[in-house]
N, C-alpha and C positions, 0 to 999 in steps of 0.2 A: 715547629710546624712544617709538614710535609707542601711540598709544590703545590699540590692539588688543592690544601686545603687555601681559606681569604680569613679579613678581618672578619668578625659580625659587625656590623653598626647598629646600636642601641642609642633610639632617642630618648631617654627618661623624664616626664613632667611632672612637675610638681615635686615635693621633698619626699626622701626615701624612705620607706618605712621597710620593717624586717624581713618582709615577702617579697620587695624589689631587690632588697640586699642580696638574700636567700637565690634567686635566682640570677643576679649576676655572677655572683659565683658558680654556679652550676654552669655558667656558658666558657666557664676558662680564661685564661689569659690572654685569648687571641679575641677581646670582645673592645670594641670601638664606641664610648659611653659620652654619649651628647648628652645636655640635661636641659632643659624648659621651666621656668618658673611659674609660669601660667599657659592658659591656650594660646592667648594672644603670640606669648613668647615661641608658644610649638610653632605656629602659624606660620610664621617669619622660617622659622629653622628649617621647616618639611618644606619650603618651596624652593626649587631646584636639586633638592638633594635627596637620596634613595636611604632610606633604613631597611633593616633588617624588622626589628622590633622597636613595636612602641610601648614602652610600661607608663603608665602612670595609675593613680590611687581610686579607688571606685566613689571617694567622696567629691574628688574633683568634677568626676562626671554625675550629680547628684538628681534629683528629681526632675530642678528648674535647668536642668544642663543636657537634659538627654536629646532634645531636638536636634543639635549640631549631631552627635552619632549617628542619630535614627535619619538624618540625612544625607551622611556621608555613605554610610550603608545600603542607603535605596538608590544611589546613582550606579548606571554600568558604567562601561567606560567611555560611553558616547556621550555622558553625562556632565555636566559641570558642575561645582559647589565651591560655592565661597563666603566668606565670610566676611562682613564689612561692621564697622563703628557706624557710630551715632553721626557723624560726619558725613558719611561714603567713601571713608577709604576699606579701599580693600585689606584686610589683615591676614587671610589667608585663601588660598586656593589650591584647588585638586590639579593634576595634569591635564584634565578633559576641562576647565576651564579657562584654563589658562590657555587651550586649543582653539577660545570663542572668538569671533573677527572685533575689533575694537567697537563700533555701532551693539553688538549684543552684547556686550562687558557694561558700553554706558548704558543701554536701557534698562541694564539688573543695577548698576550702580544706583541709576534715577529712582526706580521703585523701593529702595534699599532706605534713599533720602525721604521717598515720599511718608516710607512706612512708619519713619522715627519721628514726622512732625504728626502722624493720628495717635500718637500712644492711646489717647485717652478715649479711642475709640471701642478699646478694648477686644479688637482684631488681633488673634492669636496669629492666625495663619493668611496668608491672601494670595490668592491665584492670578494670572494674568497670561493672555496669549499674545507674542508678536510674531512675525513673517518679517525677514529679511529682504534687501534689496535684489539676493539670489533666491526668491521665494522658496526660504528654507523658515519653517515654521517650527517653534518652539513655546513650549508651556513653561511658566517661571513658576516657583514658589517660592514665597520669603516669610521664614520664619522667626518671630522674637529670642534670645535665649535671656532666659529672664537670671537676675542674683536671686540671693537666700529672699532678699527683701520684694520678688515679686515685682524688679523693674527692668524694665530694657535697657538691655547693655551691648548686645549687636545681631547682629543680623546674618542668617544662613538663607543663599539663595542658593536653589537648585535649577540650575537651566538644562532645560530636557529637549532636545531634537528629535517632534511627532512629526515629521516629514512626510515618514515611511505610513505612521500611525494612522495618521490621517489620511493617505489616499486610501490604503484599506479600507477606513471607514464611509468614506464617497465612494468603493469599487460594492461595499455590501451595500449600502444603499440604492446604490445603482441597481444593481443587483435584484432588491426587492422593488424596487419600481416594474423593472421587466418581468417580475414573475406576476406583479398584480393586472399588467399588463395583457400579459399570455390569459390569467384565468378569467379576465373580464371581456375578452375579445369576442368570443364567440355571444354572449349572452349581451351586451350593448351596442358591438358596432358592424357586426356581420349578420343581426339576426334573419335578414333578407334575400342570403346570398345560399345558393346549394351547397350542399354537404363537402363535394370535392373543391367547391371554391372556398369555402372555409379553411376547409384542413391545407391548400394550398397556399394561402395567406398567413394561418398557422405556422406553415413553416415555413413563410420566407423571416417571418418575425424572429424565430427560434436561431437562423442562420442570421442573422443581422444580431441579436443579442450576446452569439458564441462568440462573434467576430469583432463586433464594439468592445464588450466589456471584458471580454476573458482572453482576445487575440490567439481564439479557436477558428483557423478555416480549412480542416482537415480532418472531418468525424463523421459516423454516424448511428443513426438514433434506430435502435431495433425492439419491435414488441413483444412482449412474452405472450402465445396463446395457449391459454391456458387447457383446452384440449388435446392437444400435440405435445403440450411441452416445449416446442420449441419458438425459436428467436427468430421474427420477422424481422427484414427490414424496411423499414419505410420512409428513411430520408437519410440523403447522399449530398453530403456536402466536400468536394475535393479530393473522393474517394472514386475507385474503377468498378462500373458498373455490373463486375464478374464477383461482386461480395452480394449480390442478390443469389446467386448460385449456391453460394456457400451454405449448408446444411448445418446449424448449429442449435443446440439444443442446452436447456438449463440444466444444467451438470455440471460437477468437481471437477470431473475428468475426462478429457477427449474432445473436448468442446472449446478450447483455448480458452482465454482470459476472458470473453462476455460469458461463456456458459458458465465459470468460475462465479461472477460477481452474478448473474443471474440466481444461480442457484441462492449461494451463501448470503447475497443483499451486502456483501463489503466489498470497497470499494478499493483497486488494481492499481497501485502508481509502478507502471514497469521502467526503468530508469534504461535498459541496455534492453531491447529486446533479441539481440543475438545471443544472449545468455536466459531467455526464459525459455524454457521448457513448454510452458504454456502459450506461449503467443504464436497466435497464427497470423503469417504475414498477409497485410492488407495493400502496402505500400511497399514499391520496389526499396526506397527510400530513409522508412520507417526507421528511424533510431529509438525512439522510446514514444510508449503510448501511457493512456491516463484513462482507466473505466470507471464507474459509477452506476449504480443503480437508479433508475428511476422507480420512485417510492410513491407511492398513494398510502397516506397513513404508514402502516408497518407494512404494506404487501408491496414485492416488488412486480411492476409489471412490466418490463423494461432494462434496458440499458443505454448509456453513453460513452461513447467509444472515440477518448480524440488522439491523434496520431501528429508524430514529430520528427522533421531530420536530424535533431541535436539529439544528442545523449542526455538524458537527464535534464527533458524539457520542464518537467513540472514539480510543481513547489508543493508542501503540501496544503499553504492557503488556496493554492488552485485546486486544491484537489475541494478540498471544505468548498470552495464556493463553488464548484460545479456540482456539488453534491447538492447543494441550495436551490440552484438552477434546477436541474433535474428535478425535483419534485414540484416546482410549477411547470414543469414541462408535462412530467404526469399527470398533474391534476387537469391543463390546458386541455389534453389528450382526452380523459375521461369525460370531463364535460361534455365534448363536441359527441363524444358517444353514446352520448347519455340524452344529449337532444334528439338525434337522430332516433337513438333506440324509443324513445317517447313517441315520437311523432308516427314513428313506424306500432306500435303495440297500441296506442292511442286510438289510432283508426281501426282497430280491431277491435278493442273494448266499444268505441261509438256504436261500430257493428253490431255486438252481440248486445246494446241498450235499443237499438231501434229496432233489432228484429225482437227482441223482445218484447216490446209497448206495441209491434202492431200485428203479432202473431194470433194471439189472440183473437180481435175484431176483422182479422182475414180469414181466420180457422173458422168463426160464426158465419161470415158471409157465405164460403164453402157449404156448411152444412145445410141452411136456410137455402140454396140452391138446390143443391141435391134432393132436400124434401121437396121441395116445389118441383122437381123432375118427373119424380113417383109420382107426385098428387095428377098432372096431367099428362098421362100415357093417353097417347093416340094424336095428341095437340102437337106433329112434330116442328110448325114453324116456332110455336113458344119454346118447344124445349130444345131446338136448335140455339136459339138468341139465348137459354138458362146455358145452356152447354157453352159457349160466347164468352157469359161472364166470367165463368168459372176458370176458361184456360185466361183471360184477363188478369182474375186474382193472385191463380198461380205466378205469371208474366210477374206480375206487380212485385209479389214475395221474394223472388228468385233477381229478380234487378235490382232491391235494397241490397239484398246480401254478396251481389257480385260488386256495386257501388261501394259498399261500406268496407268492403274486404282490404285489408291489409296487404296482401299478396297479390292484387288484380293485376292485370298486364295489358291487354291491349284496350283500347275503348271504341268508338265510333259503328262505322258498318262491318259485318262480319263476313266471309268466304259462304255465299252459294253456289258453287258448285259450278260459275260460271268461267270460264275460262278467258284469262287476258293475254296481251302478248304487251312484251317490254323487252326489246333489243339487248336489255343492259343484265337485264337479271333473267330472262329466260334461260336454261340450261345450264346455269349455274350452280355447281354442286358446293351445296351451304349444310354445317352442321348446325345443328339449333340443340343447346345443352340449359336444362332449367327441370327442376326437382319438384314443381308444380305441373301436373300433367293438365290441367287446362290450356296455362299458359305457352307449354308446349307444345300441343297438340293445336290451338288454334296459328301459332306462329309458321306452324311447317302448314296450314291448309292454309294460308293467306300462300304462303313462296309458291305451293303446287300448283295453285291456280294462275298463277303465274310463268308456268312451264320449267319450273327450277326444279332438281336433283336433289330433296330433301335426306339428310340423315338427323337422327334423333338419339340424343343421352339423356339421360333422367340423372345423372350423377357426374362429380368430377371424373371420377376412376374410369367409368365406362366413356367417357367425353375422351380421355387421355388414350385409353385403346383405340379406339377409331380414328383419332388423329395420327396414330403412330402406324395406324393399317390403311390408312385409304390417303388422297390429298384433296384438297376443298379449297373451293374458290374463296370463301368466309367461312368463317367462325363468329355464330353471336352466343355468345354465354352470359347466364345470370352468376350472379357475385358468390350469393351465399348457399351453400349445397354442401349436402354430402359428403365425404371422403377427402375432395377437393376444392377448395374455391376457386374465386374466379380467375385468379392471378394465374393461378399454379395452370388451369387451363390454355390464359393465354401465354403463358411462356414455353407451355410445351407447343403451342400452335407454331410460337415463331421458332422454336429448335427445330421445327420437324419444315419449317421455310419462311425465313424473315420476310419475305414479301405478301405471306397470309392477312389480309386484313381481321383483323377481329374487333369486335364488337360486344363491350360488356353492356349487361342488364342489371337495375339493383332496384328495389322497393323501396323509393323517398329518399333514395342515397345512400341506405345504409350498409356501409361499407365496414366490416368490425375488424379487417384486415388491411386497412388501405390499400387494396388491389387497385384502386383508380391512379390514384397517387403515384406507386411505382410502376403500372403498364406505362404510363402517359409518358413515362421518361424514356420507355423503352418502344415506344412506337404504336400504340393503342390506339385506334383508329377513331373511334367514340365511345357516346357512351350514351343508354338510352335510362332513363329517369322514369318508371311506374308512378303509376299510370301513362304508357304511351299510345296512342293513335296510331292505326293501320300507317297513315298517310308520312308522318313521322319514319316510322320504321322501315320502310321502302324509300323512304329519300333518304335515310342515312346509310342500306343497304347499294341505294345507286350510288350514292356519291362514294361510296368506298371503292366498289368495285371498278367504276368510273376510273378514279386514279391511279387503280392499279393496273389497270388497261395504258392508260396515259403515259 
């Protein structure tokens, strides 16, 4: 036998038959042959000492016998198995049990005793859980090995260490707590509260759940808009304020690792980001980041972006459970959208149901005047006061429809023409940008009257030119337009001069880009709520300028 090669050690059980023979000889003369007369006997012999091989006879291990394998076989090595007599002595054990602290050896010993005085109970199998003194929790099983005669001869316990098992199953729990959480928020405990104070409740929840249960305080959350294609963001948690700049669109390629998982809907565990190709840096700091898609059903509308100073911060159970996260995050998202968008379309269908039910019996009033006009030519005091009703009924018609309107903007008394004087706001050159030519048209004849330097955009793009060509005491823009929304406005207001106050508009709040959310972090002065009053909108135009005076 050369140096390199050893003995074998061969434990044999039970008496040999031709195929044990057969194959000892096939192992050579350098083979180390221990023998066992029963399991009991192996039992004894396998603890302390290493083989090579175990042969023994397949009728040893017979029907009534196969439990002891089938649970040697299912322990890993953090497992323990052993085997005890009708007494509770231990007759054999694995190296992971013999690893148990003395306290979880007796409470498998005690259950080993308890299980041999029910025989007659006819409990094959019995489970039981204990937690240690080091609240290290373990699940037992103790099973019978029965003889040919179908009685109990001893006992195989598996003691299994769910330590790990079971925080898991309290972190998914957790888990779906906060997402039922997230989807119930809006619709039971905020239904009183404005749009942007929702969504900003929304996410402090989101940012208290990343950081409770997932030990996330470094991400954030961006929308897919699905006209653009590309990836809002609208929530920054521990992240530099300069990834709102950042232009990323749902794509394979050129968009880093959110336009990746955007597009494809799979989810990014980048373990080295100094070797991704794909990752665009967010953080000076960033060692490895972790994306996922936010999922509504199968569409993704969304991403979650969390970032890390360690190398190969995340597991792929982190990864599974912010995947979980994420889609109550998405659904949280869409509801609060979906209320908004309701209440906003809601009031336009009420519209077109009331002007409907009284168009009608105001179109007959009209007509029935009109005839009555003809009939008395030359009567002109009567058919002054007909002529009276008539511009009344119009009035009438034309006020359901501006009331009922979805899109109405200012309310109260209207600009004639009279001219006022205001220290604060006279000669103030203000842009007024909104894709409703009423609403902007009566907004700049309220400031004119006022002595103010009115400019006017009907759109994003054309709002963005004129900020980029002239400079303006304020900027008040509505949210949803055009080309542009409202964000994209105000953040060219403040690149073209951070001290611009601006001032967004939305109908009933609705924001489908969270423009409110992300100005407000970046210094958004207010924000005016449709249906607003003259009175309203000039005290928030003073008070802005005001401070920016101050």
């Amino acid at each position: 036998m050369s140096q390199a090669q050893k003995t074998i050690k061969v434990l044999v059980i039970g008496g040999g038959d031709d195929a044990q023979a057969a194959l000892l000889d096939s192992l050579g003369r350098d083979v180390d042959v221990w023998y066992a007369t029963d399991l009991e006997d192996a039992g004894a012999k396998l603890i302390g000492t290493e083989y090579d091989f175990v042969i023994t006879s397949s009728e040893l291990f017979s029907s009534e016998r196969t439990d002891f394998a089938d649970a040697i076989a299912e322990a890993s090595d953090r497992d323990g198995v052993g085997v005890y007599d009708l007494t509770g002595k231990l007759i054999w054990a694995s190296a992971g049990f013999l690893k148990l602290t003395e306290d979880a050896r007796e409470f498998t010993r005690a259950q080993c005793i308890e299980s041999a005085a029910r025989t007659r109970s006819r409990e094959t199998v019995r489970d039981f859980s204990w937690t240690s003194s080091q609240d290290t929790e373990f699940e037992l099983k103790v099973t019978p090995i029965l003889d040919m005669d179908r009685r109990e001869t001893r006992y195989v316990a598996l003691m299994r260490d769910v330590t790990r098992a079971r925080a898991k199953e309290r972190q998914y729990e957790a888990i779906h707590r906060a997402g039922r959480e997230l989807v119930r928020m809006d619709t039971e405990q905020v239904s009183q509260l404005a749009t942007h104070e929702r969504l900003a409740l929304l996410e402090e929840k989101i940012i208290k759940y990343l950081h409770d249960l997932m030990q996330f305080d470094k991400f954030s959350i961006h929308l897919l808009d699905k006209k653009t294609n590309k990836l809002e963001p609208v929530l920054l948690s521990g992240m530099p304020q300069t990834l709102q700049q950042l232009d990323l669109y749902a794509s394979p390629d050129g968009n880093g690792i959110a336009g990746y998982v955007a597009h494809t809907g799979k989810s990014y565990n980048c373990p080295d980001v100094s070797r991704d190709e794909r990752y665009f840096r967010a953080l000076e700091d960033a060692c490895s980041s972790l994306t996922v898609p936010l999922r509504l059903n199968d569409e993704v509308i969304g991403i979650l972006n969390v970032e890390n100073s360690r190398l190969n911060a995340f597991t792929s159970e982190q990864c599974r459970m912010a995947e979980l996260l994420g889609r109550d995050i998405a659904t949280a998202l869409h509801i609060l959208d979906l209320m908004v968008t309701e209440r906003y379309t809601t009031t336009g269908q009420l519209g077109s149901s009331v002007m409907a039910e009284v168009t009608a019996p105001l179109n007959d009033i009209l007509t029935d005047v009109e005839s009555l006009i003809e009939d008395y030519l030359g009567h002109d005091d009567l058919r002054h006061r007909l002529n009276k009703i008539t511009t009344n009924v119009v009035a009438i018609r034309e006020s359901i429809k501006h009331t009922t309107s979805p899109k109405r903007g200012l309310t109260g008394h209207r600009p004639t023409g009279v001219k006022r004087s205001d220290p604060i706001i006279s000669g103030k050159k203000i842009l007024v940008v909104d894709d409703e030519p009423m609403i902007r048209e009566t907004v700049r004849d309220v400031l004119l009257s006022y002595g103010c330097d009115v400019t006017i955009a009907e759109d994003g793009d054309k709002a963005v030119d004129q900020i980029r060509a002239a400079e303006f005491d304020l900027v008040l823009s509505d949210i949803k337009m055009p080309c542009r929304n409202g964000y994209e406005v105000f953040a060219a207001a403040k690149d073209a001069n951070p001290d611009t106050p601006v001032i967004l508009m939305t109908g009933f709040g609705y924001d489908p880009n969270h423009s409110i959310v992300r100005a407000r972090r970046e210094g958004l002065t207010a924000v005016l709520f449709k249906p607003f009053k003259v009175d309203q909108l000039l005290g928030e135009i003073r008070a802005a300028l005001h401070a920016t005076k101050g």
